[in-house]
DOLO-517820 format. One record per residue: x, y, z of N, C-alpha, C in turn; residue number from 1; residue in one letter. Coordinates in pm, 1 decimal. Atoms other than C-alpha are relative to their C-alpha. Layout:
% DOLO-517820
@n.X = X	n.Y = Y	n.Z = Z	ca.X = X	ca.Y = Y	ca.Z = Z	c.X = X	c.Y = Y	c.Z = Z	zakol = NUM	vexba = a
...
This chain:
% DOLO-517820
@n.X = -85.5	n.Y = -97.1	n.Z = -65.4	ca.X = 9141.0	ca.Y = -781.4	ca.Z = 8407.6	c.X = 70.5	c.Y = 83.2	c.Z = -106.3	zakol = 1	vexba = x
@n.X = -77.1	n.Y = -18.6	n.Z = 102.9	ca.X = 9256.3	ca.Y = -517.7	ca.Z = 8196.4	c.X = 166.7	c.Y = 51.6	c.Z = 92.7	zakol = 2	vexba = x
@n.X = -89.5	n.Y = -83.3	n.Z = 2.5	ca.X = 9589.3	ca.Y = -348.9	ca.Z = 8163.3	c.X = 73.1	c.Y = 119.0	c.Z = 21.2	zakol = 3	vexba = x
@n.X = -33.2	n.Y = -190.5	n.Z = 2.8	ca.X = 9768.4	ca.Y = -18.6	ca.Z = 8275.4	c.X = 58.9	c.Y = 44.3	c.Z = -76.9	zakol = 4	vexba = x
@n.X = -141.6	n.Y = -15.1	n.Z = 61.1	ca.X = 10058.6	ca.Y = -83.1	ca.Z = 8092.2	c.X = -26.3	c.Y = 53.1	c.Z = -155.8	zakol = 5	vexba = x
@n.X = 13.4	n.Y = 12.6	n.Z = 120.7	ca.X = 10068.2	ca.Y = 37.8	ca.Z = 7749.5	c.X = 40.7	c.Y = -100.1	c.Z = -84.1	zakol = 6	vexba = x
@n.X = -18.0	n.Y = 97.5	n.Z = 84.0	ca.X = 10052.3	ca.Y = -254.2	ca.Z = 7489.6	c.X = 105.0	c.Y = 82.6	c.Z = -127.7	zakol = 7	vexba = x
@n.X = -99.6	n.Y = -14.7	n.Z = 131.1	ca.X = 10339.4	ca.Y = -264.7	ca.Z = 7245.0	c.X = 0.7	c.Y = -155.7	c.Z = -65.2	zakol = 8	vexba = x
@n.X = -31.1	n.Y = 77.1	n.Z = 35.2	ca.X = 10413.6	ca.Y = -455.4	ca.Z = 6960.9	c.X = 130.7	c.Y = -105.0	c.Z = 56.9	zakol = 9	vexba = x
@n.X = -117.2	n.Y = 48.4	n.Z = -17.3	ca.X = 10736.6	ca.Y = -575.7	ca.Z = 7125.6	c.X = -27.4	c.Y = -53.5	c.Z = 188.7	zakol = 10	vexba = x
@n.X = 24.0	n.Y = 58.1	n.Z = -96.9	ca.X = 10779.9	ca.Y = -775.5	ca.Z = 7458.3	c.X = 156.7	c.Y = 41.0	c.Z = 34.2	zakol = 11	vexba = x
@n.X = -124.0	n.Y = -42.0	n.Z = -119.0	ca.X = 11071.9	ca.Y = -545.0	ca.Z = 7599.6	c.X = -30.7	c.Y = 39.8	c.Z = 141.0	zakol = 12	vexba = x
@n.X = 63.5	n.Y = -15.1	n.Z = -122.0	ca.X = 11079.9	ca.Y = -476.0	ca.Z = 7929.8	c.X = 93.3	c.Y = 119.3	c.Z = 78.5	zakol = 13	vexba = x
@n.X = -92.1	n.Y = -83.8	n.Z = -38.1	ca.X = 11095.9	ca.Y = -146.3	ca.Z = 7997.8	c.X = 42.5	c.Y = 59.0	c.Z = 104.1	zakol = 14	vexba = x
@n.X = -105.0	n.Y = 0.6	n.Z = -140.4	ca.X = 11183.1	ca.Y = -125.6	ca.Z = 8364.0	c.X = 135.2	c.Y = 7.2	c.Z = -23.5	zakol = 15	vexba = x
@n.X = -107.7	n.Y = 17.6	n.Z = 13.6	ca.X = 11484.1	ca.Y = -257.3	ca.Z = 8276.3	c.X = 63.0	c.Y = 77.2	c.Z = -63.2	zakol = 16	vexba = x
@n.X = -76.3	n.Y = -120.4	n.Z = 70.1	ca.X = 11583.6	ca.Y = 3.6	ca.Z = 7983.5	c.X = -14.5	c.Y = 96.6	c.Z = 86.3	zakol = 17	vexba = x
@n.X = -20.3	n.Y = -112.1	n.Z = -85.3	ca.X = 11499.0	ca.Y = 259.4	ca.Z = 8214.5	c.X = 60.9	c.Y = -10.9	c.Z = 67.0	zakol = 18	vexba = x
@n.X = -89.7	n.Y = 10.6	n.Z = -95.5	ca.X = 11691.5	ca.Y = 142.5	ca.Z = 8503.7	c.X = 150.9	c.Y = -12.7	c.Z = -29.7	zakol = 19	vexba = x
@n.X = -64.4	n.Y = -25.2	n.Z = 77.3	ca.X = 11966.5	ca.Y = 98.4	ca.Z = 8231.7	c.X = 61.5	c.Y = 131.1	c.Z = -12.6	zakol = 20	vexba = x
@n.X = -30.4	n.Y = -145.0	n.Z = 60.1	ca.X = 11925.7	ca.Y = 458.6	ca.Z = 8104.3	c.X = 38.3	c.Y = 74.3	c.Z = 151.3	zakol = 21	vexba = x
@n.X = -96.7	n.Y = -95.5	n.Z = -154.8	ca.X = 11941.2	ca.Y = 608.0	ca.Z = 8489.6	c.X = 145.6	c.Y = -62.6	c.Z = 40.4	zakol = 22	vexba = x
@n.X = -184.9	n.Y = 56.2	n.Z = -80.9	ca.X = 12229.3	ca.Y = 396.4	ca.Z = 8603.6	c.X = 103.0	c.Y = 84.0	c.Z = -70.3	zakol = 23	vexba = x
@n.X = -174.6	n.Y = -54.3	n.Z = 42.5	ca.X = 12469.5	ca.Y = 561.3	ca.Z = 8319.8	c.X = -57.9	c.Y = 159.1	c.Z = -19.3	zakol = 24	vexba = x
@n.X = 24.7	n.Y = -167.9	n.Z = -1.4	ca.X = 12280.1	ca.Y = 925.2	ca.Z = 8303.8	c.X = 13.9	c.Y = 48.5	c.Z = 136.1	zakol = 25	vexba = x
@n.X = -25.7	n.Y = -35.1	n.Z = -175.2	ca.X = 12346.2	ca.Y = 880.3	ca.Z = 8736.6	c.X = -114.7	c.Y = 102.8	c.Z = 10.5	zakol = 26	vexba = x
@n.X = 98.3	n.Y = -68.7	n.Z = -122.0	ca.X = 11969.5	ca.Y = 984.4	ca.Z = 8784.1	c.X = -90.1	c.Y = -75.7	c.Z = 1.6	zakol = 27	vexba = x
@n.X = 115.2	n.Y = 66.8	n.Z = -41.8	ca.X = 11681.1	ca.Y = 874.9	ca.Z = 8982.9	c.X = -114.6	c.Y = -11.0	c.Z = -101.3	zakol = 28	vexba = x
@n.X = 90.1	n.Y = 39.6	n.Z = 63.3	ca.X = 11409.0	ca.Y = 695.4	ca.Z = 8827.0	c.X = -142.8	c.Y = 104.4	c.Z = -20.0	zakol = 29	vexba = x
@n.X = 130.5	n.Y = -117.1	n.Z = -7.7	ca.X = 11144.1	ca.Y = 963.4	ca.Z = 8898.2	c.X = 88.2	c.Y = 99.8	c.Z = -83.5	zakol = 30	vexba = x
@n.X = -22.4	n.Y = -127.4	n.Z = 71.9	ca.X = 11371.6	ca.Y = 1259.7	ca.Z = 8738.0	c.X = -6.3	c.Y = -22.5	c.Z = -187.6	zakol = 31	vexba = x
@n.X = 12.6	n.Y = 67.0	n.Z = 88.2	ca.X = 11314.7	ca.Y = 1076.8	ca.Z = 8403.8	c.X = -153.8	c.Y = -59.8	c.Z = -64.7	zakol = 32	vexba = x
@n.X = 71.2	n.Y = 53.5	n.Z = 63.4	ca.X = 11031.3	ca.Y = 1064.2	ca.Z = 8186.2	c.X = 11.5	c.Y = -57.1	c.Z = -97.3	zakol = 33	vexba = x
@n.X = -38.2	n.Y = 37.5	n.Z = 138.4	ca.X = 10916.1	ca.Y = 924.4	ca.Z = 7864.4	c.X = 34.7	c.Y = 82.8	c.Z = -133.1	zakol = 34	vexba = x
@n.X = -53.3	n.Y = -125.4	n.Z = 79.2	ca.X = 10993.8	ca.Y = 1218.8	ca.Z = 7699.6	c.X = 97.6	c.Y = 106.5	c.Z = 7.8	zakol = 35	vexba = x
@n.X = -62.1	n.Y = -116.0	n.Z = -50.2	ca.X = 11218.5	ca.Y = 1446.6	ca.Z = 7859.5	c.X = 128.6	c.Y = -72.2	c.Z = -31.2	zakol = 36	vexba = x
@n.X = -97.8	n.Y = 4.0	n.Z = 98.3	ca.X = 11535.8	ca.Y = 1483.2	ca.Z = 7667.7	c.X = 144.1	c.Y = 13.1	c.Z = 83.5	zakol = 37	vexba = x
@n.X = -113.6	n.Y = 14.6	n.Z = -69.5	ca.X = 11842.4	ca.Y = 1339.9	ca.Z = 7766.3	c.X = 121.7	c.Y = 58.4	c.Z = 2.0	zakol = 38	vexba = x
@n.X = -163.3	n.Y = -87.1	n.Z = 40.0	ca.X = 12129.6	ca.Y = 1548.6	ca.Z = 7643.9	c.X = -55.2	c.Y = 159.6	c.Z = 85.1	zakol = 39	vexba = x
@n.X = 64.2	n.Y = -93.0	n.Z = -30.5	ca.X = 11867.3	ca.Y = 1869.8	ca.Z = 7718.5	c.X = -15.8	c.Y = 13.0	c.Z = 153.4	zakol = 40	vexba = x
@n.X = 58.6	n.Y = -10.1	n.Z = -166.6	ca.X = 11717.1	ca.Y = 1799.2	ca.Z = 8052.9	c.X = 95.7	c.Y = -82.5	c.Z = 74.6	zakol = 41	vexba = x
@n.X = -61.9	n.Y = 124.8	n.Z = -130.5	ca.X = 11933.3	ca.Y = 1520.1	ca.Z = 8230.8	c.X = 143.9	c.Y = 26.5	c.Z = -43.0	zakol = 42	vexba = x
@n.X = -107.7	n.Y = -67.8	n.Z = 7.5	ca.X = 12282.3	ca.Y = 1708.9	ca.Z = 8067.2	c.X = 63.1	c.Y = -144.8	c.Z = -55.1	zakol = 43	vexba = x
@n.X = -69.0	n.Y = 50.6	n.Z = 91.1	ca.X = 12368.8	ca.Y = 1406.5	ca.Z = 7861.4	c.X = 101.0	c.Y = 22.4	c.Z = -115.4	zakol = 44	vexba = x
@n.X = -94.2	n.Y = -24.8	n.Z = 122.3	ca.X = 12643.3	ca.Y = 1388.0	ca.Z = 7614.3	c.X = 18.6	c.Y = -111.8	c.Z = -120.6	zakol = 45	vexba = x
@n.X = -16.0	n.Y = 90.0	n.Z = 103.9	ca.X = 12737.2	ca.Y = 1206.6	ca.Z = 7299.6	c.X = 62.0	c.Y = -141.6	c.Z = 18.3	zakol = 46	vexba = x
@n.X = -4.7	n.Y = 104.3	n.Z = -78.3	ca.X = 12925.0	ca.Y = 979.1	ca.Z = 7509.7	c.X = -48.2	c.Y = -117.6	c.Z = 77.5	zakol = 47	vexba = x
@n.X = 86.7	n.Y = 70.9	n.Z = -86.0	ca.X = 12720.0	ca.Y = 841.5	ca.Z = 7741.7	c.X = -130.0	c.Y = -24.3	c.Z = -83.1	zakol = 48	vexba = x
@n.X = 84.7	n.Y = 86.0	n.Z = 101.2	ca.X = 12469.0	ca.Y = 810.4	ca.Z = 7419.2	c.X = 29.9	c.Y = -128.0	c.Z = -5.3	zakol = 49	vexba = x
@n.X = -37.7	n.Y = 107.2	n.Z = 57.4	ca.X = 12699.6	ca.Y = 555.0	ca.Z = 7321.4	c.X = 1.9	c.Y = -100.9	c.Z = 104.6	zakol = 50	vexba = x
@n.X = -17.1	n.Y = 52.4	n.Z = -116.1	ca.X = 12737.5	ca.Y = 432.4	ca.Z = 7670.3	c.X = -121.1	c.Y = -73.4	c.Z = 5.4	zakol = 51	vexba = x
@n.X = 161.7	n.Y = 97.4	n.Z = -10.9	ca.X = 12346.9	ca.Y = 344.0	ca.Z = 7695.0	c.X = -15.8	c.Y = -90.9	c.Z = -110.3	zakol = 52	vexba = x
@n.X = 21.5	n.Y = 79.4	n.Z = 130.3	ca.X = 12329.1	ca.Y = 172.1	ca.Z = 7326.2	c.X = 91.7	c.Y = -86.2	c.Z = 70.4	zakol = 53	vexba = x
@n.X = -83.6	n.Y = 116.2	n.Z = -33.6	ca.X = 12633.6	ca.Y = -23.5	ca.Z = 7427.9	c.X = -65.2	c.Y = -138.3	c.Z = 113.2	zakol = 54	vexba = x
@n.X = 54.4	n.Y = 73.5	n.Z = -167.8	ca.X = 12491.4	ca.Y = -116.7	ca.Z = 7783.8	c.X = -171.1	c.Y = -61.5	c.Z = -13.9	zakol = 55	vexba = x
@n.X = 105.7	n.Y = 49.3	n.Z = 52.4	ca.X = 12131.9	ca.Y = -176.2	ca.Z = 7637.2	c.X = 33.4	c.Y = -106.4	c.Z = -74.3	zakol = 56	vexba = x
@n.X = -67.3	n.Y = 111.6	n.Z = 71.0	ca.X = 12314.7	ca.Y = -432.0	ca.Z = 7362.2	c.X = 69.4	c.Y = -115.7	c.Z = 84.1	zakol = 57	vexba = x
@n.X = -54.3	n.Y = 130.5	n.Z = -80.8	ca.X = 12484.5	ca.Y = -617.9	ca.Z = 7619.2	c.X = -97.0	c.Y = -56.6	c.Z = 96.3	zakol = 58	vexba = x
@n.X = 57.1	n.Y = 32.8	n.Z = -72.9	ca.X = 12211.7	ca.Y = -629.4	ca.Z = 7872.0	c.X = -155.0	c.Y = -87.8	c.Z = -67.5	zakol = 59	vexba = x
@n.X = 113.6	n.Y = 73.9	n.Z = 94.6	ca.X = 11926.0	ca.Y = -735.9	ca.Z = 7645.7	c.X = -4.2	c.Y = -112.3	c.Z = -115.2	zakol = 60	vexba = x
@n.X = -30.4	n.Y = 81.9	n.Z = 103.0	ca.X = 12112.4	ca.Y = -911.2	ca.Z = 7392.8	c.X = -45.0	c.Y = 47.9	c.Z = -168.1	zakol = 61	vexba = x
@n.X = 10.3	n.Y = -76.0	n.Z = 155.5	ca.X = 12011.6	ca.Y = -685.0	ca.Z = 7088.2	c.X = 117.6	c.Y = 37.9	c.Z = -51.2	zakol = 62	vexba = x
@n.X = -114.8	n.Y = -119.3	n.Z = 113.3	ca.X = 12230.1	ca.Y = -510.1	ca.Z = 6795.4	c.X = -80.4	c.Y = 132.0	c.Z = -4.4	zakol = 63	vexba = x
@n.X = 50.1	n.Y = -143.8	n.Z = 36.8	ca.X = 12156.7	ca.Y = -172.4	ca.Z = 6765.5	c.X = 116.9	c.Y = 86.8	c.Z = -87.5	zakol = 64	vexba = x
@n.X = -69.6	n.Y = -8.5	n.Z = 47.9	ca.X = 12298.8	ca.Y = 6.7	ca.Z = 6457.4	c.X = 11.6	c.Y = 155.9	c.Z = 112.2	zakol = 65	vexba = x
@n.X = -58.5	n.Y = -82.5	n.Z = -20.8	ca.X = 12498.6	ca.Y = 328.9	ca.Z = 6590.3	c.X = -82.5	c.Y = 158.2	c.Z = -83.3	zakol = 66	vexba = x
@n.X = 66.7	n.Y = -73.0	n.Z = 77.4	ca.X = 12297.4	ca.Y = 512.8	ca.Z = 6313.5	c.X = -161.8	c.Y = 33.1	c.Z = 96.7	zakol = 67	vexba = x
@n.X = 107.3	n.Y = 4.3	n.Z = -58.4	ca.X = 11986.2	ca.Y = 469.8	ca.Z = 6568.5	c.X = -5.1	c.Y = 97.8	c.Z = 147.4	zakol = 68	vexba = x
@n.X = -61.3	n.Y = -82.5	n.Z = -92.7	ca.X = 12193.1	ca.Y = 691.9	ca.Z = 6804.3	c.X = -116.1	c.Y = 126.5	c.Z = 22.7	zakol = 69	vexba = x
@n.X = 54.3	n.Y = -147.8	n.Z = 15.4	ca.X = 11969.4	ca.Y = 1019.8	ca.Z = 6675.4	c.X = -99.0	c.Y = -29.7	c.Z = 44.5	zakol = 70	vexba = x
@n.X = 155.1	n.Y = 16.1	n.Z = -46.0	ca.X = 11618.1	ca.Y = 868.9	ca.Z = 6772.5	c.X = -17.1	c.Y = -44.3	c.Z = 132.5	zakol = 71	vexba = x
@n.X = -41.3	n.Y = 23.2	n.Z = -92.0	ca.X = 11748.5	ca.Y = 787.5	ca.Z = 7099.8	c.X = -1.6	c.Y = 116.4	c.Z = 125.3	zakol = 72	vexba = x
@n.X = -89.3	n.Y = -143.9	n.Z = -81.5	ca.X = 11735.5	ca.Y = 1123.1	ca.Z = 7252.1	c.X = -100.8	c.Y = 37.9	c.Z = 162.5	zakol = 73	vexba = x
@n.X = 83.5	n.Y = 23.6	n.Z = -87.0	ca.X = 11444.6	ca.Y = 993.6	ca.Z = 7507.9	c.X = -60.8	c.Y = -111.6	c.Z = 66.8	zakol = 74	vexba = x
@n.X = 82.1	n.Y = 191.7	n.Z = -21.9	ca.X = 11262.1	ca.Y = 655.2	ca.Z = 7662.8	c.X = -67.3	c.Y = 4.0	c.Z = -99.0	zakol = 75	vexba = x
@n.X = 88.0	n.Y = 55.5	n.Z = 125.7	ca.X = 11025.3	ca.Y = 671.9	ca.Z = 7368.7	c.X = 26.4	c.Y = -52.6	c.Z = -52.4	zakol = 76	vexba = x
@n.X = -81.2	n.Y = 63.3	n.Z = 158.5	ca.X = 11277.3	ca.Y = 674.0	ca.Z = 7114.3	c.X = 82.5	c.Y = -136.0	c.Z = 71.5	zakol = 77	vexba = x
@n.X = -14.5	n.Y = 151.8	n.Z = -49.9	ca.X = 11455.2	ca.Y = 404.8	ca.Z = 7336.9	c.X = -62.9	c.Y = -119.8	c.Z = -21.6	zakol = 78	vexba = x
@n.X = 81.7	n.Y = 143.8	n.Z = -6.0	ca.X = 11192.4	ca.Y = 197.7	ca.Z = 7376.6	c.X = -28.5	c.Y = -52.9	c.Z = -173.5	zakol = 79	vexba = x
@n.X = 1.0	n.Y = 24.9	n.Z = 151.0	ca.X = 11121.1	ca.Y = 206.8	ca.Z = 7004.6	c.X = 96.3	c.Y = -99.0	c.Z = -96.7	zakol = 80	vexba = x
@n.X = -124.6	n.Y = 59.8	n.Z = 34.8	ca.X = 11490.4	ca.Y = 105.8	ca.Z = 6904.0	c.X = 12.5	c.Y = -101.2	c.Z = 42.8	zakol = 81	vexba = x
@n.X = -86.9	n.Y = 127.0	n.Z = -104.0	ca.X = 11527.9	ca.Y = -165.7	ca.Z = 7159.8	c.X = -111.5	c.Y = -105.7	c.Z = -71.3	zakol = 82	vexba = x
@n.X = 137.6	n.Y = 129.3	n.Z = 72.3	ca.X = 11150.8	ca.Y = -321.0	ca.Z = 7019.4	c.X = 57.3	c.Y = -49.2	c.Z = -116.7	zakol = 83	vexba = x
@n.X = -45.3	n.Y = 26.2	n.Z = 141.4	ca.X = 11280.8	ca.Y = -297.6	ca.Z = 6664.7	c.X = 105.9	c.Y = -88.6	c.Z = 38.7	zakol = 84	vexba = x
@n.X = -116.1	n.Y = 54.1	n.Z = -29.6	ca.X = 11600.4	ca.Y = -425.5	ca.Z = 6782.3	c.X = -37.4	c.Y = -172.3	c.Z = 6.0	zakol = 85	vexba = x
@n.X = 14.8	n.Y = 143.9	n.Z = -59.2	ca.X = 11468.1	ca.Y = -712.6	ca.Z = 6966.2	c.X = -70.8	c.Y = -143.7	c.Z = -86.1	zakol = 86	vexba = x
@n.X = 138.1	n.Y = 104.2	n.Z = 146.2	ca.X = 11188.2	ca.Y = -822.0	ca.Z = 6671.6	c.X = 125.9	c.Y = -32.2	c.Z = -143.7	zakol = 87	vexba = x
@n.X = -38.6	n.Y = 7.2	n.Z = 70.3	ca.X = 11476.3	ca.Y = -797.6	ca.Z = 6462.1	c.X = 90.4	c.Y = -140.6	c.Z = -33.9	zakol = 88	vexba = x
């Protein structure tokens, strides 16, 4: 049986960061891709950056340095940070 999912090195689970990232950007799961830019398209602020890192760190149990803020600016870069994070 294969797979739909894309294989990552990391065993995060990203339902959960996404459902994360909408809960504090207050939008639906469909208006949210893996690319579409959160400050740009979904009217994010520097705030509520910090808001998701925080709320990702407590909910997953990772550190994430603050410096990881800038690569953050989408689910990609999310998902990226949270893998590193988690392998770390």
């Amino acid at each position: 049986m294969t797979s739909t999912t894309p294989t990552t090195s990391t065993d995060i689970d990203r339902e959960q960061v996404k459902e994360i990232v909408c809960e504090i950007l207050e939008i639906d799961a469909d208006e949210v891709t893996e690319t579409s830019l959160f400050k740009e398209d979904h009217g994010a602020d520097s705030l509520l950056a910090i808001e998701i890192l925080a709320a990702l760190e407590r909910n997953l149990h990772v550190t994430i340095d603050q410096a990881e803020l800038s690569r953050m600016v989408n689910l990609q870069g999310v998902y990226a940070v949270v893998g590193e994070a988690s392998n770390a």
